[in-house]
C-alpha positions as CSV (number, residue, x, y, z in Angstrom):
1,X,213.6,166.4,28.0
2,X,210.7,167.9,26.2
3,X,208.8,166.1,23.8
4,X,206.1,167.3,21.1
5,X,203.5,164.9,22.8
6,X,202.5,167.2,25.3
7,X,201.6,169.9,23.0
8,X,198.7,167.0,22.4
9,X,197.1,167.6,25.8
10,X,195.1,170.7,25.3
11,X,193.7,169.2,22.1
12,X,192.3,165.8,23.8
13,X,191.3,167.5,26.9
14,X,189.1,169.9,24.1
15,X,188.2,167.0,22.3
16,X,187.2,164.7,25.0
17,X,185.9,167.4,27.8
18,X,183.0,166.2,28.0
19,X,184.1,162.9,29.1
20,X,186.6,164.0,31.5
21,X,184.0,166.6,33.3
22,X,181.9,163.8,34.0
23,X,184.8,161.5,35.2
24,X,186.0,164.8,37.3
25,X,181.9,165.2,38.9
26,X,182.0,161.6,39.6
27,X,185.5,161.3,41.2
28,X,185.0,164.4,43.2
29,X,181.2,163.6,44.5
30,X,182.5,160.0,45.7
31,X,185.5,161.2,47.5
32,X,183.7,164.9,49.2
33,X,181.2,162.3,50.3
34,X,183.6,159.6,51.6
35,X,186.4,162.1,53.0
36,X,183.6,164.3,54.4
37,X,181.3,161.1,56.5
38,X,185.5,159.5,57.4
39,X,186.2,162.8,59.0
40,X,183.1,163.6,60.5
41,X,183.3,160.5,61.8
42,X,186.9,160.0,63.0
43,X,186.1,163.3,65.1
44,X,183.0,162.5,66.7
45,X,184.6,158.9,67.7
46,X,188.0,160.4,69.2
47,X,185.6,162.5,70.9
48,X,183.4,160.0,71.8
49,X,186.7,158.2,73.6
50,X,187.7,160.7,74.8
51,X,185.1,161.6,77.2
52,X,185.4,158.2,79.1
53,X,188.5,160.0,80.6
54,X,187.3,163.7,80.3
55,X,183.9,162.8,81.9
56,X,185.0,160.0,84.4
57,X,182.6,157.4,82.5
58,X,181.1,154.8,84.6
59,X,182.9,151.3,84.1
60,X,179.4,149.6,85.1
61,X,176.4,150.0,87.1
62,X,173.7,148.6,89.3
63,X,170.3,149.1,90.7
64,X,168.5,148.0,94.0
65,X,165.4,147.9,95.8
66,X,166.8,149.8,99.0
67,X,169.1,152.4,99.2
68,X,172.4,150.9,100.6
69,X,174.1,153.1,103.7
70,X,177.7,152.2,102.5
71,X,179.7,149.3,101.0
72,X,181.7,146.7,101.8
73,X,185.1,146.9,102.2
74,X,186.2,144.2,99.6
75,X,183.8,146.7,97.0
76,X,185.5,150.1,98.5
77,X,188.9,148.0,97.5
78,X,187.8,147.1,94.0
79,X,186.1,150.1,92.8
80,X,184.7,153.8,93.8
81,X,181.1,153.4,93.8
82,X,178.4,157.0,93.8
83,X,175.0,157.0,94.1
84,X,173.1,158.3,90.6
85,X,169.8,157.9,91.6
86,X,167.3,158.7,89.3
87,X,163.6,159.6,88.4
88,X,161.2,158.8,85.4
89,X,158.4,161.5,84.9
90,X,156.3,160.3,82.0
91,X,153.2,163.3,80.7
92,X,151.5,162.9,77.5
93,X,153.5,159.8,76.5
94,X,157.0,161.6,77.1
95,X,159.4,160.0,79.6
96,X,161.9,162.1,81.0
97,X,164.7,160.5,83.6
98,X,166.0,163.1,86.0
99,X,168.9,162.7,87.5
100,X,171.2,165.5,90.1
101,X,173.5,166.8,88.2
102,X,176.7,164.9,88.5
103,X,180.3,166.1,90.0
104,X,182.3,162.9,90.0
105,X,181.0,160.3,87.3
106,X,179.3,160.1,84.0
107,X,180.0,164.1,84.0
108,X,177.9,166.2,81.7
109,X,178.7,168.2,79.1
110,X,177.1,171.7,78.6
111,X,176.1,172.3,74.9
112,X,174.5,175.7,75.6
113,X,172.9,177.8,78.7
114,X,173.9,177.2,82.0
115,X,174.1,175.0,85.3
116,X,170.1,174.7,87.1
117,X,170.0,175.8,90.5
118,X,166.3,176.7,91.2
119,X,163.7,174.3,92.5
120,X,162.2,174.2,89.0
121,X,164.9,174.8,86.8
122,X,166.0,171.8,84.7
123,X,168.9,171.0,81.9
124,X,167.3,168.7,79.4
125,X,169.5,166.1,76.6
126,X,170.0,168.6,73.9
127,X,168.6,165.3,70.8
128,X,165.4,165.3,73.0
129,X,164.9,168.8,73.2
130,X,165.3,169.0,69.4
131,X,163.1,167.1,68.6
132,X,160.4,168.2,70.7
133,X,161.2,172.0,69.6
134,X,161.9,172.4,73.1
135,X,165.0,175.2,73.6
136,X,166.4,177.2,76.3
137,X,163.8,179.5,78.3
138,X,160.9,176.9,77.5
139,X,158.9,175.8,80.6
140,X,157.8,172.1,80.0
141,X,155.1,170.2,81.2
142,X,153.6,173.8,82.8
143,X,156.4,172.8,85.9
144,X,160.0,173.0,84.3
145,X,161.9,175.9,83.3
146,X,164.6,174.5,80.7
147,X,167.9,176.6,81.3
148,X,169.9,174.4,79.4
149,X,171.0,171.9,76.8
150,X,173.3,169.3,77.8
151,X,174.9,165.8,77.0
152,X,175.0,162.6,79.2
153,X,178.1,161.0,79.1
154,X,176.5,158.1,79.6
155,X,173.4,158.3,77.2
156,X,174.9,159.3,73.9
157,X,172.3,156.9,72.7
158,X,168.7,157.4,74.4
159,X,168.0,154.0,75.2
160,X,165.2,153.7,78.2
161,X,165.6,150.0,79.1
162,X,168.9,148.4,77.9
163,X,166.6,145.6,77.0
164,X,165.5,147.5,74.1
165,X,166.0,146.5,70.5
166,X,166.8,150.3,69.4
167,X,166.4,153.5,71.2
168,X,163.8,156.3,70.9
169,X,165.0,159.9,71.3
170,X,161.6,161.5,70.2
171,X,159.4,159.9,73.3
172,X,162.5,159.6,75.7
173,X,165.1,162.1,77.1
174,X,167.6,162.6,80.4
175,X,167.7,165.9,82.0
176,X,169.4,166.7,85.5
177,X,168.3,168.8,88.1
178,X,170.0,170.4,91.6
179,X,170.2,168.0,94.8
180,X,167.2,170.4,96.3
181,X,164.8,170.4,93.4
182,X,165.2,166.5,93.0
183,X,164.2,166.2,96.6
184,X,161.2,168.0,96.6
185,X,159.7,167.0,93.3
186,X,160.2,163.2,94.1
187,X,159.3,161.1,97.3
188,X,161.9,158.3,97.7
189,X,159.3,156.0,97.0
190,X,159.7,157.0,93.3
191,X,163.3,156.9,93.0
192,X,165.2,154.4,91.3
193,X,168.4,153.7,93.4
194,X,171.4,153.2,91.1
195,X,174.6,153.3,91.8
196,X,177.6,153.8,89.6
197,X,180.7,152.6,89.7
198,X,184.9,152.5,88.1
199,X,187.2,150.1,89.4
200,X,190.3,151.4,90.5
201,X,192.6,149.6,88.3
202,X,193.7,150.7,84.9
203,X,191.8,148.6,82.4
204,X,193.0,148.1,79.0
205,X,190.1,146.6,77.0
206,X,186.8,144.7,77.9
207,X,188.0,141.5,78.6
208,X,189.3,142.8,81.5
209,X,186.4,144.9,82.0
210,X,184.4,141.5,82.1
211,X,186.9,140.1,84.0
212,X,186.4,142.6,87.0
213,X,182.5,143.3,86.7
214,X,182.0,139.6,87.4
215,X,184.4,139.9,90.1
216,X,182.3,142.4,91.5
217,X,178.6,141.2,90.9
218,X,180.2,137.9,93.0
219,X,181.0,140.1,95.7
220,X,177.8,141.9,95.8
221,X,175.8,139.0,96.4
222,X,178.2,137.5,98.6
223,X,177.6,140.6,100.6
224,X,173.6,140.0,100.1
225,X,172.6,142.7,98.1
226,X,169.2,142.9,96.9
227,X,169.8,143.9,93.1
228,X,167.1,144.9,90.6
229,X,169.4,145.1,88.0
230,X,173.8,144.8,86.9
231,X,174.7,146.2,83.6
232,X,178.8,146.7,82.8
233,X,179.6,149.4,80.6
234,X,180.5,146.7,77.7
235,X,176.5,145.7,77.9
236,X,175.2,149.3,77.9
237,X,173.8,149.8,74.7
238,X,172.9,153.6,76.4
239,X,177.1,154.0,76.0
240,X,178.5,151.7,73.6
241,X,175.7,151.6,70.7
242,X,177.8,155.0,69.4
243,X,180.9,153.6,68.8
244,X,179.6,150.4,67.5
245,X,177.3,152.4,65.2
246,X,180.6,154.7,64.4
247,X,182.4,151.6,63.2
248,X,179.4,150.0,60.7
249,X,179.8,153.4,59.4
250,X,183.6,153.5,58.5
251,X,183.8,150.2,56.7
252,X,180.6,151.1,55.0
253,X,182.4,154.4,53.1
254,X,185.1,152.2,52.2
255,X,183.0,150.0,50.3
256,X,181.2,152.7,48.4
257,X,184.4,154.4,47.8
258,X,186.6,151.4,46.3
259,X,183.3,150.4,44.7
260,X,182.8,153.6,43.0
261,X,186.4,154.4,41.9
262,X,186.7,150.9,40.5
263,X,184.0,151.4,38.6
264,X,185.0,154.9,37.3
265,X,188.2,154.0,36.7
266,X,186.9,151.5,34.2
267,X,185.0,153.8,32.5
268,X,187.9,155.9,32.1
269,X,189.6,152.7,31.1
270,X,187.4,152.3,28.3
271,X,187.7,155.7,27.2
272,X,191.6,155.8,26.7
273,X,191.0,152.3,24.8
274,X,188.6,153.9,22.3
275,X,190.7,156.8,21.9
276,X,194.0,154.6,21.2
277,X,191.7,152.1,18.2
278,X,190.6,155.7,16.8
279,X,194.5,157.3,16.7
280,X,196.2,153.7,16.4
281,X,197.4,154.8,13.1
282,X,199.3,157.1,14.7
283,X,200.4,155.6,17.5
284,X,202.2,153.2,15.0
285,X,204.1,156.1,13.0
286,X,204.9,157.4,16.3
287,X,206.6,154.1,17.3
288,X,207.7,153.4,14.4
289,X,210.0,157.1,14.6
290,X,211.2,156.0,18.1
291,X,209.1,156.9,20.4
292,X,209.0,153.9,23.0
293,X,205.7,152.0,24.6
294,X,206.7,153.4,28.2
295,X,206.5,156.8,26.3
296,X,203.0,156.2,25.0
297,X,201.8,155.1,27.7
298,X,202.9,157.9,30.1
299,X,200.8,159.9,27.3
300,X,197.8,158.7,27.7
301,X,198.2,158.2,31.4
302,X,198.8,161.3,32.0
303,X,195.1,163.5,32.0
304,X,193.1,160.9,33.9
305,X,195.5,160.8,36.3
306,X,196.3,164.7,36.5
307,X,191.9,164.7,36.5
308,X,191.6,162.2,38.9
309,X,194.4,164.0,41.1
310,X,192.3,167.4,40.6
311,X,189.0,165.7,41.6
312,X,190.6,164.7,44.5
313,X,191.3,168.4,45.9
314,X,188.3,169.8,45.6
315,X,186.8,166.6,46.9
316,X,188.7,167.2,50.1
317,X,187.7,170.5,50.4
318,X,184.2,169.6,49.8
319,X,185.0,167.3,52.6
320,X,186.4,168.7,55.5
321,X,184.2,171.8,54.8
322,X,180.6,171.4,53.6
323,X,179.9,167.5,53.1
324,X,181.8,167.2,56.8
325,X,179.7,169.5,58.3
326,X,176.2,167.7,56.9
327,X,177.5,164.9,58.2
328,X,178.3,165.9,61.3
329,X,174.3,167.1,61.8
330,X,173.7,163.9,60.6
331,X,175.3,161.9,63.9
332,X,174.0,164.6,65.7
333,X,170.7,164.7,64.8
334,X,170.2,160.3,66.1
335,X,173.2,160.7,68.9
336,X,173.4,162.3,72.0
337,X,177.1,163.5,72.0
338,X,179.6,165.9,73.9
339,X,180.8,168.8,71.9
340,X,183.9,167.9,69.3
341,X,186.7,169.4,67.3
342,X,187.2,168.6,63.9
343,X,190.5,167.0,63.7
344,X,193.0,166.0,60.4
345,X,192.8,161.8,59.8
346,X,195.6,160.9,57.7
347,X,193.3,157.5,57.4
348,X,190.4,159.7,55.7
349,X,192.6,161.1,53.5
350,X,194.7,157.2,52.4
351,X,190.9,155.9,52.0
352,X,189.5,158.7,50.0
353,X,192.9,160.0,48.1
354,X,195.3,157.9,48.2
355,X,194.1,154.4,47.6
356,X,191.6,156.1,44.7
357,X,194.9,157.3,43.2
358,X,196.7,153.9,43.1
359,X,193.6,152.3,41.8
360,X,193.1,154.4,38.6
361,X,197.1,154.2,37.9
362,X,196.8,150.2,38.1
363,X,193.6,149.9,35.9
364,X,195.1,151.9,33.6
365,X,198.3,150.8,32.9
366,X,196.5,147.3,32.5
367,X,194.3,148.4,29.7
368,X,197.3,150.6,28.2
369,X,199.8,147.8,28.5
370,X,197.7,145.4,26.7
371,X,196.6,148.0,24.2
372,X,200.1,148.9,22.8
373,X,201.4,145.9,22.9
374,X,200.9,145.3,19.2
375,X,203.7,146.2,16.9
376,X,203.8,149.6,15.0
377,X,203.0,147.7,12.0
378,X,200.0,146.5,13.1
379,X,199.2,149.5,14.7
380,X,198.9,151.4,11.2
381,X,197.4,149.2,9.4
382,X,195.1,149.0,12.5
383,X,194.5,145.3,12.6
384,X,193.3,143.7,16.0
385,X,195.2,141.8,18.2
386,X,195.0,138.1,17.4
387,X,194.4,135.7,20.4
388,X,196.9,132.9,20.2
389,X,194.7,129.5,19.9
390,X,195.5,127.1,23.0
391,X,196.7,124.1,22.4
392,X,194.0,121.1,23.6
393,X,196.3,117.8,24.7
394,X,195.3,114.8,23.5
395,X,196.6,111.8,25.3
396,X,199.3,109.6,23.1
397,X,197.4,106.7,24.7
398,X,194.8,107.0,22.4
399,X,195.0,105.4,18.6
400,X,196.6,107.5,16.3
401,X,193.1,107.6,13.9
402,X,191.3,108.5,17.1
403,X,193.5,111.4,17.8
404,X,193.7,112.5,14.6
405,X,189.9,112.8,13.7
406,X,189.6,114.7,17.3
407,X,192.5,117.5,16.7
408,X,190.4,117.4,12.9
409,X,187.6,118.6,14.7
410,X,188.8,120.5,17.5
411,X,191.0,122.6,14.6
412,X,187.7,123.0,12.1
413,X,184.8,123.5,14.5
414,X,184.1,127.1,13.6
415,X,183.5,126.0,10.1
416,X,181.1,123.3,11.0
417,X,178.1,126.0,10.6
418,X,175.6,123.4,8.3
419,X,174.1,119.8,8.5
420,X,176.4,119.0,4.7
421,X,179.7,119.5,7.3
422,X,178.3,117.9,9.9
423,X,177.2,114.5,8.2
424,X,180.2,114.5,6.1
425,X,182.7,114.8,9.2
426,X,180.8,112.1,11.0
427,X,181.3,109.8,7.8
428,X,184.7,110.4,7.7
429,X,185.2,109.7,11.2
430,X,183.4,107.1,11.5
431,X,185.2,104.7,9.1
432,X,188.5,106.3,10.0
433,X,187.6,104.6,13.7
434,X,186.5,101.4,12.6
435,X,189.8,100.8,10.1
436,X,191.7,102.0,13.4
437,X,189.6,99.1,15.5
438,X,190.4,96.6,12.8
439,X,194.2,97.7,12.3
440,X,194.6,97.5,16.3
């Protein structure tokens, strides 16, 4: 059924524009900026899981001072193990690790030119090359003809030494190179023999991870070999500082966007509660024709909520178009990672819509409820709600002229404003306690 209410709206949403354009900025900045850092987010960590599978990610791996000619049987039977030897080359303060160019583990993904083949032709980590203004065609260090941009699988965060506290992708980058041109450019005495390694098993989280790379490090020095170094994929802060980093972020933009509505919700709050003393005269004719609280209520409800819901949609297209996108360069521009897709997260859009929603329906009704739940005769005469005075229990214990002169003063303390008051209470009290004494 229709009701002459809503012939109200245009005129308080002329009146009061200015209030609900800022509430409409504020709501839509907080959720573009939460929905668009969720979903940049949410796509660079399923694509950040997914290439454990997709690139064959190392489980673990370890270093020694001689190259081993082949494995123990009891290793073969727990895990595949390939060699990924490597090379540090450092010119002018600017360490690069070459490794060959891999086929069966910690696979690399192309982010633009192509595959080196020549002796001097390298592929260096796309972060590094950025921020050394190094691109494709460039010959670095006079030697090295860059011919592409890549992503290790297993240095989406450029750490050097897993020892380090945080990682530095302007003085240190990976690059690969073909089998031929690592051999010639570096004498085994050089080389840094690491091997990698995945354990055959399916493994379902990193307690069994753990579980199985101490299984293995007790076999390898039962079988005597002379390690340099044993790091499982769980303790490789070159592979798992990302998603760690990725999670910080999430709960983070939850904060700030809870935070933010809760506070704009308020303000809102305080709006409606302003407008409902300033028309409270009448509100109360209006109630006092018929019209119910629930129907009062659902009129004031209605434009912050139909704002707030408004705000919301462009937010999300702000979102998953511009703010995602700045985000995205963002992780980008302080992580090494594969290429991703942009994918729809139903959580992104609960967090940033959803829950945003709910919270400025619940603070509202609060402050409307208790707003109109004076009568309509109160209403138009506009008087303020009265707070009911609690009552203070006095023990029956007590004398009866001892209880008395405290409910006295309990009942008149807000007239007790001068010294007169004061003295004369304490007079009275004090002889109505010592013919109390004398009576008991």
């Amino acid at each position: 059924m229709k009701t002459p209410l809503h012939k109200r709206y245009p005129r308080l949403l002329k009146r009061d524009f200015s209030r609900y354009f800022v509430i409409f900025v504020l709501i839509c900045i907080s959720i573009s900026i939460g929905c668009g850092m969720l979903v940049a987010g949410g796509s660079l960590m399923s694509a950040y899981n997914e290439s454990f599978n997709q690139y064959n990610v190392e489980d673990g791996y370890f270093e020694t001072t001689n190259r081993q000619k082949s494995m123990s049987d009891a290793v073969k039977k727990q895990c595949n193990v390939y060699e990924n030897f490597y090379h540090d080359q450092t010119v002018k303060k600017k360490t690069i690790r070459f490794f060959v160019n891999r086929t069966h583990i910690d696979k690399v993904c192309f982010m633009s030119g192509r595959l080196p083949k020549g002796d001097n032709e390298i592929a260096l980590d796309r972060m590094f090359a950025s921020n050394n203004s190094i691109k494709v065609g460039s010959t670095l260090w006079n030697t090295y003809k860059v011919v592409g941009l890549v992503a290790l699988s297993d240095y989406s965060s450029l750490f050097q030494k897993n020892s380090d506290s945080m990682f530095n992708a302007i003085n240190f980058g990976v690059g690969i190179m073909s089998q031929s041109s690592f051999n010639t450019h570096f004498a085994s005495s050089k080389i840094v023999y690491r091997y990698s390694y995945r354990f055959k098993k399916t493994i379902k989280d990193d307690t069994m991870r753990a579980k199985y790379c101490d299984q293995l490090l007790k076999q390898l020095n039962k079988d005597d070999v002379d390690l340099s170094a044993y790091v499982p994929r769980y303790q490789n802060q070159a592979i798992s500082f990302t998603g760690n980093d990725f999670g910080s972020d999430t709960v983070d933009t939850q904060i700030f966007i809870y935070v933010l509505i809760a506070i704009i919700a308020l303000i809102s709050a305080i709006t409606i509660r302003e407008t409902i003393e300033h028309e409270s005269s009448t509100i109360g004719t209006l109630r006092a024709l018929g019209y119910s609280r629930k129907e009062m209520m659902k009129h004031y409800l209605t434009l912050p909520m139909l704002v707030t819901f408004i705000a919301a949609l462009f937010g999300n297209v702000l979102g998953y178009t511009v703010i995602k996108d700045y985000c995205v360069s963002l992780y980008y521009g302080s992580n090494s990672l594969p290429t991703y897709h942009t994918k729809w997260n139903m959580y992104a859009f609960m967090t940033t819509t959803i829950i945003p929603l709910i919270l400025m329906y619940m603070i509202h009704m609060l402050v409307l409820k208790r707003e109109l739940k004076r009568s309509p005769l109160s209403l138009i005469r506009k008087e303020e709600k009265k707070k009911r005075k609690k009552h203070v229990h006095l023990s029956h214990q007590m004398p009866f002229l001892q209880r008395f002169s405290l409910r006295l003063i309990l009942q008149n303390k807000g007239g007790l404003n001068n010294s007169f008051s004061w003295y004369s209470l304490y007079e009275f009290l004090r002889h109505a306690w010592v013919n109390d004494a004398t009576y008991s």
